[in-house]
C-alpha positions as CSV (number, residue, x, y, z in Angstrom):
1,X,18.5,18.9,-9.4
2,X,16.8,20.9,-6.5
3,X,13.8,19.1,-7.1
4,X,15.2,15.6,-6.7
5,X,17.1,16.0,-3.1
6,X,13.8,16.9,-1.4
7,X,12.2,14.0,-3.4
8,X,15.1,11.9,-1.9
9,X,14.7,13.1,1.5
10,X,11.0,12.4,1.2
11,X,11.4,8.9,-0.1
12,X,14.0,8.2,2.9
13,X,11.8,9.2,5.5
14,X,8.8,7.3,4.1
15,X,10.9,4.3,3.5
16,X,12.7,4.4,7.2
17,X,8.6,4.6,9.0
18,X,7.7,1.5,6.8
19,X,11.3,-0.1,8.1
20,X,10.2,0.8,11.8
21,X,6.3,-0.7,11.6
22,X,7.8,-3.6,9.5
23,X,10.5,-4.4,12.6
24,X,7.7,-5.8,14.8
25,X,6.9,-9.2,14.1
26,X,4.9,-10.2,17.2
27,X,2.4,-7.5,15.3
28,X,1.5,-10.3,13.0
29,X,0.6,-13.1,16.0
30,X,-1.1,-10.4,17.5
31,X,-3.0,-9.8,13.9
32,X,-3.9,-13.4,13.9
33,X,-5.9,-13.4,17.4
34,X,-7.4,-9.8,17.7
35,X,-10.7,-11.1,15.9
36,X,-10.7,-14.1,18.3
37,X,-14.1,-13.6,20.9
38,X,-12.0,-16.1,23.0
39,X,-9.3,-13.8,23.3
40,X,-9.5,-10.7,25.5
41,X,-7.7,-7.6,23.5
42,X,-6.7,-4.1,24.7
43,X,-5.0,-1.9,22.1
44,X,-3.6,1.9,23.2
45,X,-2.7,3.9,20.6
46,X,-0.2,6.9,20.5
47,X,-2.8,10.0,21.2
48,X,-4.4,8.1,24.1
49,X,-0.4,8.3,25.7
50,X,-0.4,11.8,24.2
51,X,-3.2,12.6,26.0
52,X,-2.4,11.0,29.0
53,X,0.7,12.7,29.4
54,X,-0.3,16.0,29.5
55,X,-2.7,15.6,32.5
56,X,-0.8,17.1,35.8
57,X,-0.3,16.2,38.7
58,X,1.5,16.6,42.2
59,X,2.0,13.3,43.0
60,X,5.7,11.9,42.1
61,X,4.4,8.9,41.2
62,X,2.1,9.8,39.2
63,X,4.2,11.9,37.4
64,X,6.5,9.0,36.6
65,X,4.0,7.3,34.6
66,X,3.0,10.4,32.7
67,X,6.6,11.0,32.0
68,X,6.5,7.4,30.6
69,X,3.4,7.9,29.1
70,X,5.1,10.7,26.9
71,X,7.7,8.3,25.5
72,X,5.4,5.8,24.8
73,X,4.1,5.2,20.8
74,X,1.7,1.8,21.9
75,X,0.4,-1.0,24.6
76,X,-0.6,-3.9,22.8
77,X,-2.6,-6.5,25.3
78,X,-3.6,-9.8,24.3
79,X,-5.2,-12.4,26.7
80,X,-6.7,-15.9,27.0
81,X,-7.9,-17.1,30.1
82,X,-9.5,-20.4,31.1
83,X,-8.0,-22.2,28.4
84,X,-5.8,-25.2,27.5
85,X,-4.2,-24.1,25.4
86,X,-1.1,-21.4,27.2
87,X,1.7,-23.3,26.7
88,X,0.9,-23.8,22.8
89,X,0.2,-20.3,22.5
90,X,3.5,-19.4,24.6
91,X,5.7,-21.6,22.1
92,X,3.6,-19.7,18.7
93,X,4.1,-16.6,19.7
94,X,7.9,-16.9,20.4
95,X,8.8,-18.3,16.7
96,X,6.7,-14.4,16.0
97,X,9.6,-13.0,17.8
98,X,11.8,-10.9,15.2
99,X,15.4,-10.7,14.6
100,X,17.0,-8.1,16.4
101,X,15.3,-9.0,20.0
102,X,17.3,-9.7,22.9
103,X,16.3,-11.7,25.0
104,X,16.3,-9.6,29.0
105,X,14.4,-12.3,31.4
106,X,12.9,-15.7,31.0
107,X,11.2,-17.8,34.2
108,X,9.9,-21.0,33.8
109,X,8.3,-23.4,37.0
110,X,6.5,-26.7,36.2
111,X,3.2,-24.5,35.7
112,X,4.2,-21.5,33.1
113,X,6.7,-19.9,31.2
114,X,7.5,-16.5,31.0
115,X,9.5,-14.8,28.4
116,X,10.9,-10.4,28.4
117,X,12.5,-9.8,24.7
118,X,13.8,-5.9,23.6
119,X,14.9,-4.4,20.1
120,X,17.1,-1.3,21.2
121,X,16.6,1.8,19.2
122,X,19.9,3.9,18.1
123,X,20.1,5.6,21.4
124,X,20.4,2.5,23.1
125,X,16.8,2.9,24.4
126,X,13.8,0.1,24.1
127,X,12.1,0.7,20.8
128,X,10.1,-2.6,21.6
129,X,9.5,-4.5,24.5
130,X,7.3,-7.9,24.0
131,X,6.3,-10.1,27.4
132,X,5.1,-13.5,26.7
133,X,3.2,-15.3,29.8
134,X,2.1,-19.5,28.8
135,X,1.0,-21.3,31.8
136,X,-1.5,-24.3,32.0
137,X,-4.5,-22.5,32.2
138,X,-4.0,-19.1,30.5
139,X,-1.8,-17.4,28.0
140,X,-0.7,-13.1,27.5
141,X,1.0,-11.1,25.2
142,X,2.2,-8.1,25.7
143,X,3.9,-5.6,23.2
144,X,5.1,-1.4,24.2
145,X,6.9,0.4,21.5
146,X,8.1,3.6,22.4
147,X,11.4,5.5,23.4
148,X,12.5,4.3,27.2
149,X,14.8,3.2,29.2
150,X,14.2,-0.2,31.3
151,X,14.9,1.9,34.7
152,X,12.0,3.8,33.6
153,X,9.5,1.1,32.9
154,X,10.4,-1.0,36.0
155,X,9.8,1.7,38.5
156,X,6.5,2.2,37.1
157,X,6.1,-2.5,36.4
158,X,5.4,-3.5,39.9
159,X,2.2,-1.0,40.3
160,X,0.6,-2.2,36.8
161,X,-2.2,-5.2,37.4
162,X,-1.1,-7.0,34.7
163,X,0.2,-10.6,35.7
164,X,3.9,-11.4,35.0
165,X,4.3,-7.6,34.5
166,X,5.4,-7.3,38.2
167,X,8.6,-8.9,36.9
168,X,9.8,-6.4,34.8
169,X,10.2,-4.3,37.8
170,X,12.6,-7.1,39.5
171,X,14.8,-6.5,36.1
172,X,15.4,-2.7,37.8
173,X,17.0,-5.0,40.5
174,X,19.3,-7.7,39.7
175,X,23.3,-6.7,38.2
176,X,24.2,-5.2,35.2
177,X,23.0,-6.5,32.1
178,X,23.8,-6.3,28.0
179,X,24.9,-2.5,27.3
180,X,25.6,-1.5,30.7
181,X,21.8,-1.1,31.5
182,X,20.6,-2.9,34.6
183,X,19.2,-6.8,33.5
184,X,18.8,-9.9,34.5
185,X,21.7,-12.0,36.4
């Protein structure tokens, strides 16, 4: 009997990682593209934000991103530009989108779409946070999994070069959303 409870506990932690990675179904559209050459692809991992975040610095904006940096477990970039093909990418990527995301922001002009999905952790924090960008001439993914709030991501969204992203920080903005954190109106 005392060997089977820390058997147990074992088997539950391994079992509740595999239930985290297996949560994020965009992972398989990006899976599909990232041995495109027509697609541009930037993957951080976890130590490259561990690392990050231990670099110091006096300057309070700076330390804002390393503070993020700390809570973050993964940027997942995927890009295609000068292509016809946005929209169609736009609407494939979206049927990737799991069960359990909430929807935060969508824009849409004659030109492009633009799509901000979440999956909350326990704490009521964003585990996952996917932007989709379709437009007539160029399509982006975007996936962060980590531990953060969206006050903290959209203080740091408008100084990031990454098109679309800039909206994020608006989402710091507007009234009240789902939860009682700030969202869209």
């Amino acid at each position: 009997m005392k060997r089977i409870i820390p058997l147990v506990a074992l088997l539950c932690i391994l079992c509740s990682s595999q239930l985290a990675q297996a949560q994020t179904t965009i992972e398989k559209f990006f899976q599909k593209y990232q041995n495109d050459q027509s697609f541009t692809v930037i993957n951080i991992t976890p130590k490259m934000f561990s690392m990050f975040s231990k670099v110091s610095s006096d300057d309070p904006d700076a330390k804002k991103v390393m503070n993020l940096a700390s809570k973050l477990k993964g940027l997942r970039i995927l890009i295609k530009e000068d292509t016809k093909e946005g929209q169609k990418l736009y609407r494939e990527a979206a049927q990737f989108l799991g069960t359990g995301m909430e929807e935060l922001m969508s824009l849409r002009d004659k030109d492009s779409d633009l799509k901000f999905m979440v999956r909350e952790n326990a704490k009521g924090n964003i585990a996952e946070l996917v932007m989709l960008v379709g437009s007539s001439n160029e399509f982006l993914a975007l996936l962060v999994l980590g531990d953060f709030s969206i006050s903290e991501i959209s203080e740091i969204a408008g100084n990031m070069n990454i098109d679309g992203f800039d909206n994020l920080g608006k989402l710091g903005e507007d009234t009240k959303g789902p939860k009682g954190r700030k969202g869209p109106k």
